[in-house]
Chimera marker file (.cmm) of the C-alpha trace (Angstrom):
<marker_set name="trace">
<marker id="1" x="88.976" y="63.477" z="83.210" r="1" g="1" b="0" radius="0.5"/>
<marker id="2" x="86.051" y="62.597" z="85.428" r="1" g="1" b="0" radius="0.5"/>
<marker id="3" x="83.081" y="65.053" z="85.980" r="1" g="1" b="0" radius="0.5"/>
<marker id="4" x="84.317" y="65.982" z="89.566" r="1" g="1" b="0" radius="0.5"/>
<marker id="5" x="87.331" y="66.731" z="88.663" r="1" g="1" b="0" radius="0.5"/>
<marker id="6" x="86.749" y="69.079" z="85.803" r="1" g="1" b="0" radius="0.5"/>
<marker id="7" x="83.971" y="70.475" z="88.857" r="1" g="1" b="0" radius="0.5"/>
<marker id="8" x="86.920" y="70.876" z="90.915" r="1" g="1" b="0" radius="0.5"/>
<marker id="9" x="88.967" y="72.833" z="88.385" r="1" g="1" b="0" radius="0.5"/>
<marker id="10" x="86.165" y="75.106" z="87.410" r="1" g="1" b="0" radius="0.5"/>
<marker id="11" x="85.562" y="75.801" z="91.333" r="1" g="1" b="0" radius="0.5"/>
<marker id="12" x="89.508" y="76.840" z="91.903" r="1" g="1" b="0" radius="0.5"/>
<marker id="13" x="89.212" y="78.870" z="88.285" r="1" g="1" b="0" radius="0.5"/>
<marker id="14" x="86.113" y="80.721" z="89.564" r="1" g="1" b="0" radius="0.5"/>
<marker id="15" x="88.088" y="81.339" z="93.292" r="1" g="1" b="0" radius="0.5"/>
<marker id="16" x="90.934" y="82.596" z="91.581" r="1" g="1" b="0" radius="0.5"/>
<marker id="17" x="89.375" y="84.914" z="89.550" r="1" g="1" b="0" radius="0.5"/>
<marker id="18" x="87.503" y="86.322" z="92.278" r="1" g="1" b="0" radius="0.5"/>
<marker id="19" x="90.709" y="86.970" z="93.927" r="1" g="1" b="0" radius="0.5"/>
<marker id="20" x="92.295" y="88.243" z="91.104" r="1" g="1" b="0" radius="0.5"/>
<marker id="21" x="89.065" y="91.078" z="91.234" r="1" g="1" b="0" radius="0.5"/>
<marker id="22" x="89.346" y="91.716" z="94.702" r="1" g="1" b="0" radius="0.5"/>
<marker id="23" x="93.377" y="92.037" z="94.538" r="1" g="1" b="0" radius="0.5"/>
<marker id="24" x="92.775" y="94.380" z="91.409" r="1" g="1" b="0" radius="0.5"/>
<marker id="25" x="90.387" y="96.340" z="93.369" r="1" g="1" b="0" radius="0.5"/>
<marker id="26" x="92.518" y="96.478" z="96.570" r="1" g="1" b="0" radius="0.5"/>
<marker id="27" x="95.525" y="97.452" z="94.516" r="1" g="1" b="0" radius="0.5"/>
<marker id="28" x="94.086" y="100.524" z="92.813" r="1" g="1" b="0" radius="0.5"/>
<marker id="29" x="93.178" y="101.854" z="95.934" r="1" g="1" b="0" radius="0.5"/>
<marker id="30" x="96.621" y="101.996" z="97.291" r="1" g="1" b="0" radius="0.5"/>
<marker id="31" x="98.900" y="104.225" z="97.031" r="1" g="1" b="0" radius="0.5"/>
<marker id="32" x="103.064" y="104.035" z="96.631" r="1" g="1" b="0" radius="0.5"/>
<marker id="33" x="105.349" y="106.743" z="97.169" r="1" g="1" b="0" radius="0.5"/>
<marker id="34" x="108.476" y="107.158" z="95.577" r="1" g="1" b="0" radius="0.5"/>
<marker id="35" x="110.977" y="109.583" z="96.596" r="1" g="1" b="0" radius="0.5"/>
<marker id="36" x="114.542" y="111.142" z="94.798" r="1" g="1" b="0" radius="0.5"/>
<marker id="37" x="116.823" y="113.511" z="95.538" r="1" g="1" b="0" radius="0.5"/>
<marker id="38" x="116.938" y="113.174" z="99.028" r="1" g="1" b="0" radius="0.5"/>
<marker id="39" x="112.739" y="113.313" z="99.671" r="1" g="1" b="0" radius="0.5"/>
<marker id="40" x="113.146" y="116.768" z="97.021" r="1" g="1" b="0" radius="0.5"/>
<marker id="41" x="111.110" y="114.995" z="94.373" r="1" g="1" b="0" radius="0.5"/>
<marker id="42" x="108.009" y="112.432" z="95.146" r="1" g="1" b="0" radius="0.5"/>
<marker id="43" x="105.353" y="110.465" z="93.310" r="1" g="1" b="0" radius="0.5"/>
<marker id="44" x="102.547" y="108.910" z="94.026" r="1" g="1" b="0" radius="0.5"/>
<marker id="45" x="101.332" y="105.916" z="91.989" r="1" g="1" b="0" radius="0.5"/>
<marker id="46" x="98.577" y="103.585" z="91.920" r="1" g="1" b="0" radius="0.5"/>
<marker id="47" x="98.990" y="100.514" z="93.141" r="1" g="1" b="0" radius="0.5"/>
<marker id="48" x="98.234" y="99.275" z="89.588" r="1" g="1" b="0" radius="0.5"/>
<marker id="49" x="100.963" y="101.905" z="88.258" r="1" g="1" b="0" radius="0.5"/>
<marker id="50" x="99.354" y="104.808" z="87.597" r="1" g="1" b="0" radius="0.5"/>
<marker id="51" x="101.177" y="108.441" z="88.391" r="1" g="1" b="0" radius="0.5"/>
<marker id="52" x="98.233" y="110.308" z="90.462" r="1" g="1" b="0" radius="0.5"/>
<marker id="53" x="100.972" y="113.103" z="92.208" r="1" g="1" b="0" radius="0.5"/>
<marker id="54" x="103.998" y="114.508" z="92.087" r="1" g="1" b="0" radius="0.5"/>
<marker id="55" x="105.292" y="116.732" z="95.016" r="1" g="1" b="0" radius="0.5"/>
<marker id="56" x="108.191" y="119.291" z="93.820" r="1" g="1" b="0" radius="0.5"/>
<marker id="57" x="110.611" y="120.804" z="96.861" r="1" g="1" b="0" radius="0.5"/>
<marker id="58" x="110.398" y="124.165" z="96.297" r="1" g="1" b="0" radius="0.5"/>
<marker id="59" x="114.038" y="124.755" z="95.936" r="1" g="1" b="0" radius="0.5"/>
<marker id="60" x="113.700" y="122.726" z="92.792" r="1" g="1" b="0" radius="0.5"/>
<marker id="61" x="111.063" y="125.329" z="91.179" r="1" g="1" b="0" radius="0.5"/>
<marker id="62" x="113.112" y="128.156" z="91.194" r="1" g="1" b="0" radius="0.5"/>
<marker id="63" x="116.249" y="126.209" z="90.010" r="1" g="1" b="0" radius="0.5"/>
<marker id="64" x="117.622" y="127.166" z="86.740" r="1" g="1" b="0" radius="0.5"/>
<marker id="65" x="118.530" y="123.248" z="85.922" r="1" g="1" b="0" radius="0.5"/>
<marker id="66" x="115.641" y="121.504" z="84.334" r="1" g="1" b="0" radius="0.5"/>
<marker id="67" x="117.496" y="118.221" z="82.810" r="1" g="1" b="0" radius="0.5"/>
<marker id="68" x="118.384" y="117.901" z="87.097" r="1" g="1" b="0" radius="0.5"/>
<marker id="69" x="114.919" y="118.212" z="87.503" r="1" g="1" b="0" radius="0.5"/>
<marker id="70" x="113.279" y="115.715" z="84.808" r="1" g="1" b="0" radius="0.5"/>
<marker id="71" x="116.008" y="113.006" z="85.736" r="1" g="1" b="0" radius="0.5"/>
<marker id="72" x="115.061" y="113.507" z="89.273" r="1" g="1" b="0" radius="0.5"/>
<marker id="73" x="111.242" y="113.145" z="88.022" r="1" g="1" b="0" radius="0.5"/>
<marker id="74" x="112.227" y="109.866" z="86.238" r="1" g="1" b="0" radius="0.5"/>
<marker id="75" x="114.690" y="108.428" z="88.966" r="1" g="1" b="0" radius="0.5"/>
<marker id="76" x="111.172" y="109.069" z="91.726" r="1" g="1" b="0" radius="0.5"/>
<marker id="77" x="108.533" y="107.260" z="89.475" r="1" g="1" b="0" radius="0.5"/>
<marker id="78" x="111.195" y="104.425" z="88.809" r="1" g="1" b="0" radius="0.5"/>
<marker id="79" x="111.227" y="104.163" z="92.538" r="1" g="1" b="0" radius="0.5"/>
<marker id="80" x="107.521" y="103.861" z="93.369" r="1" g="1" b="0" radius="0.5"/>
<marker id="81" x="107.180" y="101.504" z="90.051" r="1" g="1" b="0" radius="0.5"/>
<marker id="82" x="109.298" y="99.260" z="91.343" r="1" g="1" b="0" radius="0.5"/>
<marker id="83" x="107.494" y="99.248" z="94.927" r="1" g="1" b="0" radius="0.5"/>
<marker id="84" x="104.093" y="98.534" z="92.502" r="1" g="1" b="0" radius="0.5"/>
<marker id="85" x="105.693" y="95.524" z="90.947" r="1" g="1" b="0" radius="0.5"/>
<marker id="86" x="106.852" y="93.778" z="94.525" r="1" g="1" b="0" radius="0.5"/>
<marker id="87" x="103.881" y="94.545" z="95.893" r="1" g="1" b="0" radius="0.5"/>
<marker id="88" x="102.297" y="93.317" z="93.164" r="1" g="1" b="0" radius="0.5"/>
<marker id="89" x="103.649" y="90.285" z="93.003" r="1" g="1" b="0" radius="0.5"/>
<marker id="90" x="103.245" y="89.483" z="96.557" r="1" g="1" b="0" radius="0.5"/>
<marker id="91" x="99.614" y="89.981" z="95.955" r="1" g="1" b="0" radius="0.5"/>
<marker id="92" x="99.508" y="87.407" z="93.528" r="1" g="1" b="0" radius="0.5"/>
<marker id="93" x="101.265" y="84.888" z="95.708" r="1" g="1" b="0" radius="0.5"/>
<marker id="94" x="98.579" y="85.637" z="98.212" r="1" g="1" b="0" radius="0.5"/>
<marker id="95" x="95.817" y="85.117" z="95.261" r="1" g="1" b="0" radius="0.5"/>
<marker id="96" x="97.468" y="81.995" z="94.632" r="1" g="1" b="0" radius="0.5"/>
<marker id="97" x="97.818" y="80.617" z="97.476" r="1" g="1" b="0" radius="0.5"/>
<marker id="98" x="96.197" y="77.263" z="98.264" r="1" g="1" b="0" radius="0.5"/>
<marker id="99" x="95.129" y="76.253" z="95.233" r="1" g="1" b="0" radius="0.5"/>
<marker id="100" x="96.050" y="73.273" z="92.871" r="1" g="1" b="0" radius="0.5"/>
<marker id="101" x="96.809" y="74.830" z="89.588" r="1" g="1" b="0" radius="0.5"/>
<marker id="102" x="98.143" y="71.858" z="87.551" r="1" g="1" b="0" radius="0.5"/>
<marker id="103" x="101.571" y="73.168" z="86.089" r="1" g="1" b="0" radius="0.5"/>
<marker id="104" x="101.842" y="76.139" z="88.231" r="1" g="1" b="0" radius="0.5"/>
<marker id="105" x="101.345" y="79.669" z="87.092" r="1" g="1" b="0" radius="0.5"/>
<marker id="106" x="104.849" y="79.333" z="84.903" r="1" g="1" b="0" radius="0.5"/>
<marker id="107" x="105.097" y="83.459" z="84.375" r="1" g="1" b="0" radius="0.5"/>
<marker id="108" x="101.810" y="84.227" z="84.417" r="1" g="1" b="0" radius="0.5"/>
<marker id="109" x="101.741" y="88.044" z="84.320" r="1" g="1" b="0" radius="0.5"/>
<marker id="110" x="99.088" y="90.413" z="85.833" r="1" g="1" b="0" radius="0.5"/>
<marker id="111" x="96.192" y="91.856" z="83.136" r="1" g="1" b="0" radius="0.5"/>
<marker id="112" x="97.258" y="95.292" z="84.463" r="1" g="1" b="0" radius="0.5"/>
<link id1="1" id2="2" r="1" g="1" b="0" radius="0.2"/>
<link id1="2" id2="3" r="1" g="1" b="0" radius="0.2"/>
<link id1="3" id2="4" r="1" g="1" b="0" radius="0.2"/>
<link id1="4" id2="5" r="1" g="1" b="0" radius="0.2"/>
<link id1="5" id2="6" r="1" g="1" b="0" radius="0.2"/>
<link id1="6" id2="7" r="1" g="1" b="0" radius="0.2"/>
<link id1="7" id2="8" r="1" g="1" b="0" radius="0.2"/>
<link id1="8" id2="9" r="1" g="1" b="0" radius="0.2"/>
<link id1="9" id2="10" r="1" g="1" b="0" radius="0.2"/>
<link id1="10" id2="11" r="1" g="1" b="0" radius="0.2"/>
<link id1="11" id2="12" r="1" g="1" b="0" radius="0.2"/>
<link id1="12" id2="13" r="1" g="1" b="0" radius="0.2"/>
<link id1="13" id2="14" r="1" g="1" b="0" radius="0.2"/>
<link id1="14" id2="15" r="1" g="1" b="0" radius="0.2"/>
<link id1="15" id2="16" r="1" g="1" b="0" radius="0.2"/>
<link id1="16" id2="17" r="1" g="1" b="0" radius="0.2"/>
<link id1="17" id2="18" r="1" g="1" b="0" radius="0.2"/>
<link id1="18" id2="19" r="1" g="1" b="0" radius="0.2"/>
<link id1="19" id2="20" r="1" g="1" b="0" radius="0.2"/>
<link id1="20" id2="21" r="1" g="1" b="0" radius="0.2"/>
<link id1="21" id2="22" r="1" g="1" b="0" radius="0.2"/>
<link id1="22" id2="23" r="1" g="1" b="0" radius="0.2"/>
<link id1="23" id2="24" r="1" g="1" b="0" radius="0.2"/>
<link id1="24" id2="25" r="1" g="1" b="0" radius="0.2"/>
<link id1="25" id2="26" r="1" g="1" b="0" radius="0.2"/>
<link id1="26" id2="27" r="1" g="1" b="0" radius="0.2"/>
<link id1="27" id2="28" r="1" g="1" b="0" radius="0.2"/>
<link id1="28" id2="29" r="1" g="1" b="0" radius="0.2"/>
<link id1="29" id2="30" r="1" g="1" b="0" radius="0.2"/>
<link id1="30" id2="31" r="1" g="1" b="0" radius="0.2"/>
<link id1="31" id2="32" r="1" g="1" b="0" radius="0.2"/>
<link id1="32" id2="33" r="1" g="1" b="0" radius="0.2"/>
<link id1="33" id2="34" r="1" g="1" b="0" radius="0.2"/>
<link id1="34" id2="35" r="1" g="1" b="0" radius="0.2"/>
<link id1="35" id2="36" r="1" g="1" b="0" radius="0.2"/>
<link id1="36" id2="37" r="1" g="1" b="0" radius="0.2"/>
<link id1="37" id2="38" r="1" g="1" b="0" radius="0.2"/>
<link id1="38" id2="39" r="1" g="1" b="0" radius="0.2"/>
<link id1="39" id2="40" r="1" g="1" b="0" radius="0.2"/>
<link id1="40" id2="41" r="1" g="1" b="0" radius="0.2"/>
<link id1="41" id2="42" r="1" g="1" b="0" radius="0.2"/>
<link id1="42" id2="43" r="1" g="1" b="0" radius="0.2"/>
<link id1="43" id2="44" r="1" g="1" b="0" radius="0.2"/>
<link id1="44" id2="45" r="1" g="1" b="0" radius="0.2"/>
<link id1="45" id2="46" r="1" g="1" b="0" radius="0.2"/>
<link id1="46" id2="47" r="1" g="1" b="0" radius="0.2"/>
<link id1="47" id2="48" r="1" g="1" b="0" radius="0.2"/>
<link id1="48" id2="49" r="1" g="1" b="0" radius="0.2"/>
<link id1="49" id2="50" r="1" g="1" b="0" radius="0.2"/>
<link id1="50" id2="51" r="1" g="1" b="0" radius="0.2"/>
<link id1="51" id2="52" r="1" g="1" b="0" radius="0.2"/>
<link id1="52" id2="53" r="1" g="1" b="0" radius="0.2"/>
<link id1="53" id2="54" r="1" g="1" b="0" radius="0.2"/>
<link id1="54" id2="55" r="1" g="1" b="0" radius="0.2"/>
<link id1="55" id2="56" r="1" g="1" b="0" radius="0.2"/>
<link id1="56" id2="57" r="1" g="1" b="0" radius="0.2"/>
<link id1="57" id2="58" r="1" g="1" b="0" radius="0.2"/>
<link id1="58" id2="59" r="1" g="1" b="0" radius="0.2"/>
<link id1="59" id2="60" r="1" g="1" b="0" radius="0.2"/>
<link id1="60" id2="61" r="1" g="1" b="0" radius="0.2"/>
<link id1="61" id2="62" r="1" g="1" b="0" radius="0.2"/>
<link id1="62" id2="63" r="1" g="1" b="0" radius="0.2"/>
<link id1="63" id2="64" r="1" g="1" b="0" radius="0.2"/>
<link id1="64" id2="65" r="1" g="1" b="0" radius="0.2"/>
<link id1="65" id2="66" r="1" g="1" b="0" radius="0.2"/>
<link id1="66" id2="67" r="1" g="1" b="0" radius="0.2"/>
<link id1="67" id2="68" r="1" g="1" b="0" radius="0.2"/>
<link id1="68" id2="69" r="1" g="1" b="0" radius="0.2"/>
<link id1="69" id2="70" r="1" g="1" b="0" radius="0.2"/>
<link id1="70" id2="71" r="1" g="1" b="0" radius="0.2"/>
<link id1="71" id2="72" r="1" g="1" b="0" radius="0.2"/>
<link id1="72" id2="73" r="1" g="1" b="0" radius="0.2"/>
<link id1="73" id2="74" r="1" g="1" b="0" radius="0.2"/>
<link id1="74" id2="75" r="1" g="1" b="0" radius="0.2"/>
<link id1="75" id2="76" r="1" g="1" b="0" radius="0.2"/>
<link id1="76" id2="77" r="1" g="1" b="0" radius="0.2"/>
<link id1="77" id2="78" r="1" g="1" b="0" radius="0.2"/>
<link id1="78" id2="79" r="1" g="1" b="0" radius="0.2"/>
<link id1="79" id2="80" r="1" g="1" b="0" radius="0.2"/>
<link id1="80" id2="81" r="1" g="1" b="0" radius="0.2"/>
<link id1="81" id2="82" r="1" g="1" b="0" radius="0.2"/>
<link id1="82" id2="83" r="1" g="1" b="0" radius="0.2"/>
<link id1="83" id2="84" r="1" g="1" b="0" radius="0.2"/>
<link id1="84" id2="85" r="1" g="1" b="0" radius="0.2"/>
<link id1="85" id2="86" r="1" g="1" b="0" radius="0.2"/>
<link id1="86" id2="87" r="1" g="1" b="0" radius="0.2"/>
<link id1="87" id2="88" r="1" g="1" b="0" radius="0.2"/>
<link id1="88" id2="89" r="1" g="1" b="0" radius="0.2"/>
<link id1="89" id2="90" r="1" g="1" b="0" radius="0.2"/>
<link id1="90" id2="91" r="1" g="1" b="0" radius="0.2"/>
<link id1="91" id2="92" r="1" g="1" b="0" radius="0.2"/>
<link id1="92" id2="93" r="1" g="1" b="0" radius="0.2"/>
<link id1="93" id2="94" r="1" g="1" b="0" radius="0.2"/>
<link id1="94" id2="95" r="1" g="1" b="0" radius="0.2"/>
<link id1="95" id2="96" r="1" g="1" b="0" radius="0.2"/>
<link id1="96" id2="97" r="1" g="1" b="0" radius="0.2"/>
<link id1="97" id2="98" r="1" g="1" b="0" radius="0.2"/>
<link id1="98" id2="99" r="1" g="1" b="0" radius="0.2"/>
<link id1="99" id2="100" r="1" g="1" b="0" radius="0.2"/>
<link id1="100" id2="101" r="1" g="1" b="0" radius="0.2"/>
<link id1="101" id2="102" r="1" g="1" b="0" radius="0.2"/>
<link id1="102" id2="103" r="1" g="1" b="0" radius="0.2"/>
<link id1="103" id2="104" r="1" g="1" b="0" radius="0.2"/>
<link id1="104" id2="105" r="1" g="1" b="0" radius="0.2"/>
<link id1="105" id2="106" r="1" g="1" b="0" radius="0.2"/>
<link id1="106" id2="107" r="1" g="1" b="0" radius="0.2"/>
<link id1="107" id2="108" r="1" g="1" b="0" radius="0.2"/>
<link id1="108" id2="109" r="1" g="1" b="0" radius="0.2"/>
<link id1="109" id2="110" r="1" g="1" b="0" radius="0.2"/>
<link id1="110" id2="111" r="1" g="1" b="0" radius="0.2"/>
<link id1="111" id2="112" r="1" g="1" b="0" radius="0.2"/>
</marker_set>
């Protein structure tokens, strides 16, 4: 390999990390709401994943059926994960985007 092109390849590794920060940055300070039972049970997540609220209805609160209740709980989070991971992803492709990575990305996941 020729010294410009191993200067090339460090410039596009140094631009992608970079991006990768800034996307890391810009994704925890997002937030995703995810909703079950009709809007009667919401979540709020991170946009790196992390649960930071969870909004009861209160006609749940006073119900008597708490297995309802958690599945609801894990049915809203599920929800708002999977909103995370698209977004996610479509960050990445953004990231990505214009630069020669010789064999692709081939399932590179996020360090998040």
């Amino acid at each position: 390999m020729m010294k410009g092109q191993i200067a090339g390849l460090m410039k596009q590794a140094q631009q992608m990390q970079t991006r990768m920060q800034e996307m890391q940055a810009k994704l925890e300070a997002m937030e995703v709401e995810g909703a079950a039972g009709g809007g009667m049970v919401k979540v709020k997540l991170s946009g790196k994943g992390d649960l930071r609220r969870v909004t009861l209805d209160p006609a749940l609160v006073t119900a008597d059926e708490k297995e309802v209740l958690e599945d609801l709980l894990v049915a809203a989070h599920a929800d708002a994960k999977q909103k995370v991971e698209a977004m996610m992803a479509e960050e990445m492709q953004k990231a990505t985007a214009g630069l020669n990575i010789p064999g692709g990305l081939g399932g590179l996941k996020l360090p998040f």
